[in-house]
C-alpha positions in Angstrom: -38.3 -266.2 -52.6 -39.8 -269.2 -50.9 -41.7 -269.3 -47.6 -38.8 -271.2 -45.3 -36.3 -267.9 -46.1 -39.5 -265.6 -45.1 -39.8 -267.2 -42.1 -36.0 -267.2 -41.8 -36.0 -263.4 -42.3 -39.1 -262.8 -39.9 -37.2 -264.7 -37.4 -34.2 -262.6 -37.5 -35.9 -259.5 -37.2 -37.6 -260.7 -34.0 -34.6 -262.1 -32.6 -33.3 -258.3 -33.1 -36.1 -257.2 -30.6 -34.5 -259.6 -27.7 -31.1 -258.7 -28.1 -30.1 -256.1 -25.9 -27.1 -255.2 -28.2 -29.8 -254.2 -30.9 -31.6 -250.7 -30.4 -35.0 -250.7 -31.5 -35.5 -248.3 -33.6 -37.4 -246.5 -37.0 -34.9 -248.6 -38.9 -36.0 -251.9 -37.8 -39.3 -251.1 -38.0 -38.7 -249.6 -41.8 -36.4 -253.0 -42.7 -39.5 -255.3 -41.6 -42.3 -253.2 -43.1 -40.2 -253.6 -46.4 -40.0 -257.2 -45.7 -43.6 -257.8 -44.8 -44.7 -255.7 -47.5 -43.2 -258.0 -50.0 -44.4 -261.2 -48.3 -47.7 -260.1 -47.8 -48.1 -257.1 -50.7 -48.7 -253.3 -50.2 -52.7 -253.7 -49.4 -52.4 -256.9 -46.9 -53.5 -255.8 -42.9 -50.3 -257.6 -42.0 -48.0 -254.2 -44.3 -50.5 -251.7 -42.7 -49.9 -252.0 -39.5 -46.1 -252.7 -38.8 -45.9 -249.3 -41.1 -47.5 -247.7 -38.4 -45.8 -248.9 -35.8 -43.8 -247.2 -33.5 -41.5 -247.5 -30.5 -41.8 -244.3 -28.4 -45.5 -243.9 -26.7 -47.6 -240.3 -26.7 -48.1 -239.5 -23.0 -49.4 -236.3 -21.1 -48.6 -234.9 -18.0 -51.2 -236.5 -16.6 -49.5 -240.6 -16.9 -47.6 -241.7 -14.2 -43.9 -242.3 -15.5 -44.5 -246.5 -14.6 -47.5 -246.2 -17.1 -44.7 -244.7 -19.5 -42.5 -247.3 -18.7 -44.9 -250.3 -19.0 -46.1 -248.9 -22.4 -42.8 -248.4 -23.5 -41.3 -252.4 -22.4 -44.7 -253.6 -24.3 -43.9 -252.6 -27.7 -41.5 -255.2 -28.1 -43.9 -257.3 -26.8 -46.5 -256.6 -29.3 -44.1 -256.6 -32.4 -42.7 -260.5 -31.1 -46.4 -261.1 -30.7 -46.8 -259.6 -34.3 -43.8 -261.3 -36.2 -45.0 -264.8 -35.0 -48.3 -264.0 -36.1 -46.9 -263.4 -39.7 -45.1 -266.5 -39.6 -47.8 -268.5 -38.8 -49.8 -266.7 -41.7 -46.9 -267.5 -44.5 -46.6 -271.0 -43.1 -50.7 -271.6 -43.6 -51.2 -269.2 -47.0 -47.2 -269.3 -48.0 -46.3 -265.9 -50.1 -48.7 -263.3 -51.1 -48.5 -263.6 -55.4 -49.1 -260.4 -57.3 -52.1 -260.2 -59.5 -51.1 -260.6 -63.2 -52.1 -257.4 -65.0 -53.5 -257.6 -68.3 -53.9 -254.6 -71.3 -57.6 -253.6 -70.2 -56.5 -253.6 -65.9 -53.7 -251.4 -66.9 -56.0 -248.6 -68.9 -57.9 -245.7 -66.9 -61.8 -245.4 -67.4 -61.2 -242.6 -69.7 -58.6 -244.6 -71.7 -61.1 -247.3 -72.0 -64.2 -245.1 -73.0 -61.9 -243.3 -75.6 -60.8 -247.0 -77.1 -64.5 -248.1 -77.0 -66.3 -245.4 -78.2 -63.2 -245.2 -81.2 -63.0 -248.6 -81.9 -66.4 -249.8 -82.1 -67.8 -247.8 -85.0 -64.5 -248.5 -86.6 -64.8 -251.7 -86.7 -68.2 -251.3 -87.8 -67.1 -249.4 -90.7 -64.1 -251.5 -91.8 -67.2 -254.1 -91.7 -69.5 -252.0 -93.9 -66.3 -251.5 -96.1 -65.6 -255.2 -97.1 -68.8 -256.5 -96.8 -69.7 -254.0 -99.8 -66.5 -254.7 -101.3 -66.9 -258.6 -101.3 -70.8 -258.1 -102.5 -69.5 -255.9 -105.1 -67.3 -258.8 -106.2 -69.6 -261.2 -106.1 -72.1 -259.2 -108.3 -69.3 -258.3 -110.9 -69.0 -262.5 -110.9 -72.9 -262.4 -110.8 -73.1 -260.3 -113.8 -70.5 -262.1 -115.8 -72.1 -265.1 -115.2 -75.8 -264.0 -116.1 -74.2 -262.4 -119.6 -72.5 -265.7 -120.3 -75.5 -267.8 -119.6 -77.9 -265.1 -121.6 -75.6 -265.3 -124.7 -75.6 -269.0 -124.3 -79.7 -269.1 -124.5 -79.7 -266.8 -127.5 -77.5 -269.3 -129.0 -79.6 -271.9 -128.2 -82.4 -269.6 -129.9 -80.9 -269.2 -133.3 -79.6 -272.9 -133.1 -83.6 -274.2 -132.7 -85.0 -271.1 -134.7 -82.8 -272.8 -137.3 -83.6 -276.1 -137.0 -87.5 -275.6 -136.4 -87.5 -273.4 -140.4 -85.6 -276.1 -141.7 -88.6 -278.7 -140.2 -91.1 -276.1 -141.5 -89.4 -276.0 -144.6 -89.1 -279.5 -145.1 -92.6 -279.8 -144.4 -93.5 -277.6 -147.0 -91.6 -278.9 -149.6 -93.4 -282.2 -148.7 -96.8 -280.8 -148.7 -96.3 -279.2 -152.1 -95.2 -282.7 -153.3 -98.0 -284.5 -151.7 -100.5 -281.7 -153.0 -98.6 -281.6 -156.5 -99.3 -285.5 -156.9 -102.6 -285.4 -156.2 -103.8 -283.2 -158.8 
């Protein structure tokens, strides 16, 4: 709905107010508190007061019947007075917009505590879960890797435990020569 047709509509229902074919009754006054309440929203000032609003007055014995009579001609009065003020209203702040209503705004308190105090030391265990299961896997690789590189050194061991006895033994062999030949 745009502004121009709420003003349309607000100007309707106060032209019912001057027309003396139109009784004023709890109708009208339901019609434009359904009106106003959607142009303006369930909480506005504007909703709370023409819901209240009635045409008959509360006398006692005591009021003169042209006090009744005067209260009673002013409550059109104040309800012309009241639908112009709305009008100005919507043509300065245009139409009231409900609030968009995320997940958490649509939970109770007790909801959210519940989900909280669930959810947090779930997630804290599906954390502690993978985290050991990821270091797991990377000691397993560890491990692998510490064997392979340990049988590679003892490799290397044998390979210059080998080559060193063949030196010393080469040595040996020359030293027995050299020792031989000088007897």
């Amino acid at each position: 709905m745009t502004v121009k047709k709420a003003i349309a509509i607000l100007k309707k229902q106060r032209n019912k107010l001057t027309d003396p074919k139109h009784y004023n009754d709890e109708n009208w006054v339901s019609q434009t508190a359904s009106f106003i309440k959607d142009f303006f929203g369930d909480h506005s000032l504007e909703y709370g007061f023409i819901k209240q609003f009635k045409f008959y007055v509360r006398s006692s014995n005591w009021d003169s019947e042209e006090d009744i009579k005067r209260w009673l001609s002013e409550k059109p009065k104040q309800a012309i007075k009241f639908l112009d003020n709305c009008i100005e209203t919507l043509e300065d702040k245009g139409l009231y917009k409900k609030p968009k209503i995320n997940f958490l705004s649509r939970l109770g308190d007790t909801a959210l505590w519940a989900i909280i105090s669930l959810g947090l030391p779930g997630l804290i265990t599906i954390g502690f879960f993978f985290g050991n299961m990821y270091s797991d896997k990377q000691n397993i690789e560890l491990r692998r890797e510490n064997k392979s590189l340990k049988d590679s050194i003892s490799v290397l061991k044998a390979s210059t435990n080998n080559q060193n006895n063949t030196i010393v033994e080469g040595n040996l062999s020359t030293d027995t020569l050299s020792s031989n030949t000088n007897k």
